[in-house]
GUTORPA-882749 format. One record per residue (C-alpha): residue in three letters; x, y, z; residue number from 1. Coordinates in nm, 4 decimals. Layout:
BEGIN
ALA X Y Z NUM
...
//
This chain:
BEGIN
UNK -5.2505 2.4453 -0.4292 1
UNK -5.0346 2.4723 -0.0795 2
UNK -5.0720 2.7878 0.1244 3
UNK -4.6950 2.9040 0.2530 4
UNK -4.7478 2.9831 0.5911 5
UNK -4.5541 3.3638 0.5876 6
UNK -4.4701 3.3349 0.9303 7
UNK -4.2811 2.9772 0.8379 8
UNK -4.1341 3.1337 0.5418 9
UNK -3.9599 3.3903 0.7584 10
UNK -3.8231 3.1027 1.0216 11
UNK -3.6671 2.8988 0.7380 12
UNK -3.4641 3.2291 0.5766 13
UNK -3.3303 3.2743 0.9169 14
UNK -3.2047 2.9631 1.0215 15
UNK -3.0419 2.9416 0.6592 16
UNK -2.8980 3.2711 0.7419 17
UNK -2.7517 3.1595 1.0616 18
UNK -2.6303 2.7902 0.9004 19
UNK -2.4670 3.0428 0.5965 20
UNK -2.3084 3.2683 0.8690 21
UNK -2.1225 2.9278 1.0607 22
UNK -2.0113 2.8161 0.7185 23
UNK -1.8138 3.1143 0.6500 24
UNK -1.6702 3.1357 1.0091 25
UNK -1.5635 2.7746 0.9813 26
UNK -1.4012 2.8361 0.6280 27
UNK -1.2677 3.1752 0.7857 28
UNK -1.1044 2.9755 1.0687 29
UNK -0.9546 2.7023 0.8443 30
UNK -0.8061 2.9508 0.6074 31
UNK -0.6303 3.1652 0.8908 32
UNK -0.4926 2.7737 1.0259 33
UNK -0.3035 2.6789 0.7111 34
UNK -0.2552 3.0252 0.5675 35
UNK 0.1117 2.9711 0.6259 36
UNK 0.1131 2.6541 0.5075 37
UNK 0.3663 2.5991 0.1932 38
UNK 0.2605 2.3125 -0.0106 39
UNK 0.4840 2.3963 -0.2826 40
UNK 0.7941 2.2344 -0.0992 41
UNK 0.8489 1.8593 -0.0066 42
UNK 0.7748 1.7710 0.3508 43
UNK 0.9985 1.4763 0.3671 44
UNK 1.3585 1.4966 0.4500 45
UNK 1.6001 1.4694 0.1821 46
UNK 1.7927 1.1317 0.0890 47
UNK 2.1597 1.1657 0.1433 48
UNK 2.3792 1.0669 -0.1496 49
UNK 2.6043 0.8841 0.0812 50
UNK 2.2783 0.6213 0.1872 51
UNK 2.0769 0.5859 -0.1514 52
UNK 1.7419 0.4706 -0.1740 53
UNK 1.8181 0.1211 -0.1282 54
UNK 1.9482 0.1542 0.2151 55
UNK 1.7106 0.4182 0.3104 56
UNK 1.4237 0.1981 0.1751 57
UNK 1.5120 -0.1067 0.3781 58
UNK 1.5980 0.1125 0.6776 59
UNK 1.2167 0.2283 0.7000 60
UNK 1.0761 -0.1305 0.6159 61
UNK 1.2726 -0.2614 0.8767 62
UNK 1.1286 -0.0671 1.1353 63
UNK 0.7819 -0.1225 1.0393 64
UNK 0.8636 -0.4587 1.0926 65
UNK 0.8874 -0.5753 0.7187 66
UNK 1.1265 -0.8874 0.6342 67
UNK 1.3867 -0.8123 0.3610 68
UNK 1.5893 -1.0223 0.1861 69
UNK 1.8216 -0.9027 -0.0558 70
UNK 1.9238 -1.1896 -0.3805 71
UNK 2.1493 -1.1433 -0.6540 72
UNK 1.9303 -1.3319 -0.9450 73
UNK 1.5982 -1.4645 -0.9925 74
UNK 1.7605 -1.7603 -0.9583 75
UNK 1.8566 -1.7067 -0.6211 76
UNK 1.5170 -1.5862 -0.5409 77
UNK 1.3878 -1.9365 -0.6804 78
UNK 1.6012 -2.1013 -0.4768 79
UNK 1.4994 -1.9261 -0.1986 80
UNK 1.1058 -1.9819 -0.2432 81
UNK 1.2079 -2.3548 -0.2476 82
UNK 1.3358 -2.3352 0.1248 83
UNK 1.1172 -2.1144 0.2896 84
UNK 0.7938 -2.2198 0.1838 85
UNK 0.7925 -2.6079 0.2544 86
UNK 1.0193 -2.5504 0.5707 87
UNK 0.7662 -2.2850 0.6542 88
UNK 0.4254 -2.4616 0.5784 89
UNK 0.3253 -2.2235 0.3371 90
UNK 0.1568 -2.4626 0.0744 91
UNK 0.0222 -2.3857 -0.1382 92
UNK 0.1432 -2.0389 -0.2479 93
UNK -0.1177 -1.8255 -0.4191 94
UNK 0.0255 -1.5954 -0.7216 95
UNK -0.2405 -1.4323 -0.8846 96
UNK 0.0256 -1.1579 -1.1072 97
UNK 0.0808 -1.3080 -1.4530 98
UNK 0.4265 -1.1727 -1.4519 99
UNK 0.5011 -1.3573 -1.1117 100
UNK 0.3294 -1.6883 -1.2511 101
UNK 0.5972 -1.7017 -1.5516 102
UNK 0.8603 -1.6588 -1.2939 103
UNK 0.7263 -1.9316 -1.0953 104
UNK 0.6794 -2.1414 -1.4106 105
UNK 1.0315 -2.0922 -1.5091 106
UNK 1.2060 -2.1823 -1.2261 107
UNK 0.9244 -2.5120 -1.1725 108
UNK 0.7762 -2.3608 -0.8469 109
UNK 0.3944 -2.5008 -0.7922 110
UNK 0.1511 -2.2028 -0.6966 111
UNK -0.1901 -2.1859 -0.7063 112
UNK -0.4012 -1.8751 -0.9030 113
UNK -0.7237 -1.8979 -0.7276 114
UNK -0.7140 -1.8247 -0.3371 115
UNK -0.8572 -2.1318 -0.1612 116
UNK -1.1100 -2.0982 0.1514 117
UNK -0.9811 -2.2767 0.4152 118
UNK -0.9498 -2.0812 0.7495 119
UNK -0.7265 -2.3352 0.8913 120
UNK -0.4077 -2.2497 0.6919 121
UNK -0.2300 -1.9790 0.6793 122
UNK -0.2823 -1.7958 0.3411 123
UNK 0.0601 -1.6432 0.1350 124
UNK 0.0022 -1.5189 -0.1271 125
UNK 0.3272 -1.4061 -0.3607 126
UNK 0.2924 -1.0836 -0.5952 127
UNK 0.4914 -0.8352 -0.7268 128
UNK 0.4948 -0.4611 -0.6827 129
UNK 0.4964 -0.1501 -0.8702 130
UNK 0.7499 0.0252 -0.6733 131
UNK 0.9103 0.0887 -0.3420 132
UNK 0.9183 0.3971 -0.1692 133
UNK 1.2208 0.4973 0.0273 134
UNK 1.1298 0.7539 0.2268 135
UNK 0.8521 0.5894 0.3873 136
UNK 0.9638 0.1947 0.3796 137
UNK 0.6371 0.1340 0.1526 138
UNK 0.5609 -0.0996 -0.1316 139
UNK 0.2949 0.0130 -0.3745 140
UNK 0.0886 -0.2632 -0.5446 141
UNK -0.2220 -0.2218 -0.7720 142
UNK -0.4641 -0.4424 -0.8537 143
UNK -0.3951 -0.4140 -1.2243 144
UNK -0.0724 -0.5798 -1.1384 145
UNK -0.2016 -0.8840 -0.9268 146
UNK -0.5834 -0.9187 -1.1366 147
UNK -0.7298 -0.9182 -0.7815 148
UNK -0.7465 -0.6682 -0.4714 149
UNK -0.7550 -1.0326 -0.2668 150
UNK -0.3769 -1.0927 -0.3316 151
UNK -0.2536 -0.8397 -0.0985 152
UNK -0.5664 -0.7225 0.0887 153
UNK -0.6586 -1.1200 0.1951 154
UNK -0.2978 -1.2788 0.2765 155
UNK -0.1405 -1.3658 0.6188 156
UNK 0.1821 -1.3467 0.4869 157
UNK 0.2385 -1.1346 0.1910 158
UNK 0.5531 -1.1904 -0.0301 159
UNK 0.6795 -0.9261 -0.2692 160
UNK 0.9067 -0.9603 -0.5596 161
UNK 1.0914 -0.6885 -0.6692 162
UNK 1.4153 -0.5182 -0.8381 163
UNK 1.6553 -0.2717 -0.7204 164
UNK 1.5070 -0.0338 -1.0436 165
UNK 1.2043 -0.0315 -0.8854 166
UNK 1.2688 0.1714 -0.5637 167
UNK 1.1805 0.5645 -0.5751 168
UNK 1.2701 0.8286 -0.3198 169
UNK 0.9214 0.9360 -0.2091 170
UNK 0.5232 0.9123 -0.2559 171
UNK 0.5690 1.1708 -0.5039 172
UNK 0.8145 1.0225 -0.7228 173
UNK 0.5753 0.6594 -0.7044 174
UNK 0.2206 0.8546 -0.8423 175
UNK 0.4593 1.0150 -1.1154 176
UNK 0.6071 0.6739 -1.1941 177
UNK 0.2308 0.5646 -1.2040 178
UNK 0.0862 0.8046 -1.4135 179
UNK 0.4043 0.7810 -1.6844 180
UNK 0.3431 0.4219 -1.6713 181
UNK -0.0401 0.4053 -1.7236 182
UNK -0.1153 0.7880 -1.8721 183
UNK -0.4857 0.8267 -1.9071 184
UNK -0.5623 0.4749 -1.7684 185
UNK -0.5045 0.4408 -1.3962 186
UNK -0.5369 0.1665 -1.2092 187
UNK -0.8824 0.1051 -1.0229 188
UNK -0.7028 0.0676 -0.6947 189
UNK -0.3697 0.1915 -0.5804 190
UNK -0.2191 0.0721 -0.2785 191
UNK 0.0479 0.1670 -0.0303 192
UNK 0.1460 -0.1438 0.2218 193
UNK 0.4174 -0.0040 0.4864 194
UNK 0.4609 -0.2981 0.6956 195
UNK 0.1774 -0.5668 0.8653 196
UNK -0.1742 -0.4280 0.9378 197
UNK -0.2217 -0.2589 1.2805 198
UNK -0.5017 -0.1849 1.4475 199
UNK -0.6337 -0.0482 1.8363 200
UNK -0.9661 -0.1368 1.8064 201
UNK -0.9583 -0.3628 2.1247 202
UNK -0.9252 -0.1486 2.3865 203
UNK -0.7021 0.0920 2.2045 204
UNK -0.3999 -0.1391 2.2307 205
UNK -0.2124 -0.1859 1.9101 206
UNK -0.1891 -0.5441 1.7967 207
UNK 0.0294 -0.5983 1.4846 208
UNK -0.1925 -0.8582 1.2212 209
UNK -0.5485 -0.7977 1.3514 210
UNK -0.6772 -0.7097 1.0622 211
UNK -0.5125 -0.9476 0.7361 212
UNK -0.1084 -0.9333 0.6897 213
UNK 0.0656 -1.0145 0.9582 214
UNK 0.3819 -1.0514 0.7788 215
UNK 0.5247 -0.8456 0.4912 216
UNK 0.8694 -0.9695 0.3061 217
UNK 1.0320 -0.8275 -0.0074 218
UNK 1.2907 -1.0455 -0.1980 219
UNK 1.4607 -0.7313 -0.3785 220
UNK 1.6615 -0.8644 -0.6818 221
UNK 1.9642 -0.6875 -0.8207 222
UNK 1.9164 -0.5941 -1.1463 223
//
Protein backbone atom coordinates (compact mmCIF):
# COMPACT_ATOMS: atom_id res chain seq x y z
CA UNK A 1 0.00 0.00 0.00
CA UNK A 2 1.44 3.75 -0.93
CA UNK A 3 1.37 6.36 1.79
CA UNK A 4 0.04 9.92 0.13
CA UNK A 5 2.28 12.29 1.43
CA UNK A 6 -0.64 15.10 2.77
CA UNK A 7 1.62 17.79 2.36
CA UNK A 8 2.06 16.61 -1.60
CA UNK A 9 -1.55 16.14 -1.84
CA UNK A 10 -2.13 19.78 -1.00
CA UNK A 11 0.73 21.05 -3.70
CA UNK A 12 -0.90 19.08 -6.54
CA UNK A 13 -4.73 20.63 -5.80
CA UNK A 14 -3.10 23.93 -6.03
CA UNK A 15 -1.21 23.94 -9.00
CA UNK A 16 -4.41 22.30 -10.68
CA UNK A 17 -6.22 25.19 -9.26
CA UNK A 18 -3.94 27.70 -10.72
CA UNK A 19 -3.64 25.61 -14.36
CA UNK A 20 -7.91 25.61 -14.04
CA UNK A 21 -7.85 29.40 -13.25
CA UNK A 22 -5.43 30.23 -16.75
CA UNK A 23 -7.78 28.01 -18.69
CA UNK A 24 -10.74 30.03 -18.03
CA UNK A 25 -8.89 33.40 -18.49
CA UNK A 26 -7.61 32.17 -21.82
CA UNK A 27 -11.19 30.96 -22.90
CA UNK A 28 -12.46 34.35 -21.26
CA UNK A 29 -10.05 36.30 -23.50
CA UNK A 30 -10.85 34.38 -26.73
CA UNK A 31 -14.54 34.74 -26.26
CA UNK A 32 -14.42 38.66 -25.66
CA UNK A 33 -11.93 38.58 -29.24
CA UNK A 34 -14.51 37.08 -31.58
CA UNK A 35 -17.62 37.95 -29.62
CA UNK A 36 -18.50 40.20 -32.50
CA UNK A 37 -17.66 37.95 -34.88
CA UNK A 38 -20.72 37.00 -37.38
CA UNK A 39 -20.19 33.69 -38.90
CA UNK A 40 -23.58 33.49 -40.17
CA UNK A 41 -22.73 35.78 -43.27
CA UNK A 42 -20.27 35.02 -46.21
CA UNK A 43 -16.90 36.63 -45.93
CA UNK A 44 -16.16 36.68 -49.55
CA UNK A 45 -17.23 39.39 -51.83
CA UNK A 46 -20.07 38.82 -54.00
CA UNK A 47 -19.76 37.74 -57.84
CA UNK A 48 -21.14 40.36 -60.10
CA UNK A 49 -23.68 39.16 -62.65
CA UNK A 50 -22.00 41.19 -65.26
CA UNK A 51 -18.40 38.86 -64.73
CA UNK A 52 -19.78 35.23 -63.95
CA UNK A 53 -17.87 32.64 -62.46
CA UNK A 54 -15.98 31.80 -65.41
CA UNK A 55 -14.25 35.04 -65.71
CA UNK A 56 -13.95 35.54 -62.08
CA UNK A 57 -12.50 31.97 -61.79
CA UNK A 58 -9.77 32.48 -64.34
CA UNK A 59 -9.17 36.01 -63.05
CA UNK A 60 -7.97 34.52 -59.55
CA UNK A 61 -6.04 31.51 -61.21
CA UNK A 62 -4.30 33.82 -63.22
CA UNK A 63 -2.86 35.65 -60.55
CA UNK A 64 -1.75 32.76 -58.63
CA UNK A 65 0.10 32.06 -61.52
CA UNK A 66 -2.08 29.11 -62.93
CA UNK A 67 -2.04 28.47 -66.90
CA UNK A 68 -5.55 28.43 -68.48
CA UNK A 69 -6.56 27.44 -71.57
CA UNK A 70 -9.95 27.65 -72.61
CA UNK A 71 -11.19 24.71 -75.71
CA UNK A 72 -14.40 24.34 -77.26
CA UNK A 73 -14.53 20.24 -77.39
CA UNK A 74 -12.71 17.42 -76.06
CA UNK A 75 -11.58 17.23 -79.25
CA UNK A 76 -9.85 20.33 -79.17
CA UNK A 77 -8.45 19.49 -75.86
CA UNK A 78 -7.00 16.20 -77.60
CA UNK A 79 -5.57 18.06 -80.03
CA UNK A 80 -4.07 20.18 -77.77
CA UNK A 81 -2.38 17.38 -75.47
CA UNK A 82 -0.84 16.23 -78.83
CA UNK A 83 1.18 19.59 -79.17
CA UNK A 84 2.13 20.48 -75.91
CA UNK A 85 3.34 17.43 -74.51
CA UNK A 86 5.95 16.14 -77.18
CA UNK A 87 6.94 19.86 -78.00
CA UNK A 88 7.20 20.19 -74.26
CA UNK A 89 9.09 16.93 -73.22
CA UNK A 90 6.50 15.79 -71.10
CA UNK A 91 6.63 11.94 -71.91
CA UNK A 92 5.26 10.07 -70.66
CA UNK A 93 2.07 11.59 -69.17
CA UNK A 94 0.82 9.91 -66.03
CA UNK A 95 -3.22 9.70 -65.73
CA UNK A 96 -4.13 7.81 -62.90
CA UNK A 97 -8.37 9.06 -63.05
CA UNK A 98 -10.29 6.33 -64.88
CA UNK A 99 -12.52 8.92 -66.33
CA UNK A 100 -9.39 10.83 -67.79
CA UNK A 101 -7.86 7.39 -69.09
CA UNK A 102 -11.12 6.81 -71.38
CA UNK A 103 -10.64 10.26 -72.63
CA UNK A 104 -7.15 9.61 -73.41
CA UNK A 105 -8.09 6.24 -74.91
CA UNK A 106 -10.60 7.80 -77.13
CA UNK A 107 -8.82 10.32 -78.67
CA UNK A 108 -5.44 7.57 -78.99
CA UNK A 109 -3.26 9.64 -76.52
CA UNK A 110 -0.45 7.20 -74.79
CA UNK A 111 -0.31 7.82 -70.88
CA UNK A 112 1.01 5.89 -68.39
CA UNK A 113 -1.17 4.75 -64.94
CA UNK A 114 1.62 4.01 -62.66
CA UNK A 115 4.00 7.07 -61.77
CA UNK A 116 7.54 6.06 -62.76
CA UNK A 117 10.72 6.90 -60.41
CA UNK A 118 13.02 8.63 -62.29
CA UNK A 119 14.24 11.98 -60.75
CA UNK A 120 15.67 13.07 -63.95
CA UNK A 121 12.38 13.91 -65.79
CA UNK A 122 10.06 16.07 -65.12
CA UNK A 123 6.86 14.30 -63.83
CA UNK A 124 3.06 15.54 -65.37
CA UNK A 125 0.75 13.98 -64.37
CA UNK A 126 -2.95 14.75 -66.09
CA UNK A 127 -6.23 14.42 -63.83
CA UNK A 128 -9.39 15.79 -63.60
CA UNK A 129 -11.10 17.81 -60.92
CA UNK A 130 -14.14 17.95 -58.94
CA UNK A 131 -14.76 21.54 -59.25
CA UNK A 132 -13.41 25.01 -59.55
CA UNK A 133 -13.86 27.64 -57.23
CA UNK A 134 -14.30 31.17 -58.41
CA UNK A 135 -13.85 33.18 -55.74
CA UNK A 136 -10.60 31.94 -54.79
CA UNK A 137 -9.01 30.73 -58.38
CA UNK A 138 -8.90 27.04 -56.78
CA UNK A 139 -9.36 23.60 -58.22
CA UNK A 140 -10.56 20.93 -55.83
CA UNK A 141 -9.41 17.34 -56.54
CA UNK A 142 -9.92 14.20 -54.33
CA UNK A 143 -8.27 11.26 -54.29
CA UNK A 144 -11.40 9.24 -54.98
CA UNK A 145 -11.29 10.92 -58.31
CA UNK A 146 -7.56 10.24 -59.33
CA UNK A 147 -7.23 6.47 -57.15
CA UNK A 148 -4.03 8.07 -55.73
CA UNK A 149 -3.07 11.23 -53.50
CA UNK A 150 0.41 10.92 -55.80
CA UNK A 151 -1.37 12.36 -58.93
CA UNK A 152 -1.59 15.81 -57.74
CA UNK A 153 0.48 15.84 -54.53
CA UNK A 154 3.80 14.23 -56.58
CA UNK A 155 3.67 16.12 -60.14
CA UNK A 156 5.93 18.96 -61.47
CA UNK A 157 3.47 19.99 -63.73
CA UNK A 158 -0.05 19.25 -62.95
CA UNK A 159 -2.71 19.28 -65.78
CA UNK A 160 -6.41 19.57 -65.05
CA UNK A 161 -9.31 18.73 -67.20
CA UNK A 162 -12.37 20.27 -66.68
CA UNK A 163 -15.91 21.74 -67.92
CA UNK A 164 -17.43 25.03 -67.71
CA UNK A 165 -20.40 23.06 -65.35
CA UNK A 166 -17.96 22.43 -63.05
CA UNK A 167 -17.01 25.92 -61.71
CA UNK A 168 -18.83 27.13 -58.32
CA UNK A 169 -18.80 30.58 -56.79
CA UNK A 170 -17.07 29.84 -53.48
CA UNK A 171 -15.55 27.14 -50.92
CA UNK A 172 -18.93 26.89 -49.68
CA UNK A 173 -20.78 26.11 -52.69
CA UNK A 174 -17.65 23.22 -53.57
CA UNK A 175 -18.16 21.14 -49.87
CA UNK A 176 -22.03 21.37 -50.69
CA UNK A 177 -21.40 20.12 -54.23
CA UNK A 178 -19.25 17.41 -52.39
CA UNK A 179 -21.42 16.25 -49.91
CA UNK A 180 -24.63 16.10 -52.59
CA UNK A 181 -22.34 14.21 -54.70
CA UNK A 182 -20.96 11.59 -52.20
CA UNK A 183 -23.77 11.89 -49.13
CA UNK A 184 -22.62 9.71 -46.31
CA UNK A 185 -19.39 8.62 -48.12
CA UNK A 186 -16.77 11.34 -48.35
CA UNK A 187 -13.80 11.18 -49.86
CA UNK A 188 -10.63 10.21 -47.68
CA UNK A 189 -8.84 13.30 -48.84
CA UNK A 190 -10.13 16.55 -50.16
CA UNK A 191 -7.96 18.93 -51.72
CA UNK A 192 -7.84 22.58 -52.64
CA UNK A 193 -4.77 23.45 -55.25
CA UNK A 194 -4.79 27.44 -55.86
CA UNK A 195 -1.89 27.78 -58.02
CA UNK A 196 2.02 26.10 -57.76
CA UNK A 197 3.32 25.22 -54.24
CA UNK A 198 5.09 28.06 -52.33
CA UNK A 199 7.11 27.94 -49.68
CA UNK A 200 9.75 30.47 -47.36
CA UNK A 201 11.45 27.97 -45.70
CA UNK A 202 14.94 29.16 -47.01
CA UNK A 203 15.53 32.11 -45.43
CA UNK A 204 11.95 33.24 -45.48
CA UNK A 205 12.07 34.09 -49.20
CA UNK A 206 9.20 32.75 -51.19
CA UNK A 207 10.21 30.48 -54.02
CA UNK A 208 7.30 29.35 -56.27
CA UNK A 209 7.76 25.10 -56.85
CA UNK A 210 9.92 24.23 -53.80
CA UNK A 211 7.92 21.92 -52.59
CA UNK A 212 6.14 19.55 -55.79
CA UNK A 213 3.97 21.60 -58.55
CA UNK A 214 5.59 24.06 -60.05
CA UNK A 215 3.12 24.47 -62.71
CA UNK A 216 -0.69 24.25 -62.56
CA UNK A 217 -2.85 24.39 -66.05
CA UNK A 218 -6.58 23.82 -66.52
CA UNK A 219 -7.91 23.00 -70.08
CA UNK A 220 -11.64 24.17 -69.24
CA UNK A 221 -13.98 22.64 -71.91
CA UNK A 222 -17.25 24.22 -72.92
CA UNK A 223 -19.90 22.14 -72.29
Amino acid sequence: MAWINKADNKDATYKEQILARIRNAVIEKQEAIFKDIDRSSDTWVPIKEEDGTAITFVQHFQEQDGIFIYLESEAEFAECLRQLVPENGWEPLWCSSPTMQAVLKRNGIAFIAEREHDQKQKLVSLTDCECLVAQTGSIVVTDTLTQTREAYAMPDILMVFATTKQIVGGLKDAFALLRKKYRDFMPSQVSIITGPSRSTAIEQTPVVGACSIRQVAVFLVQE
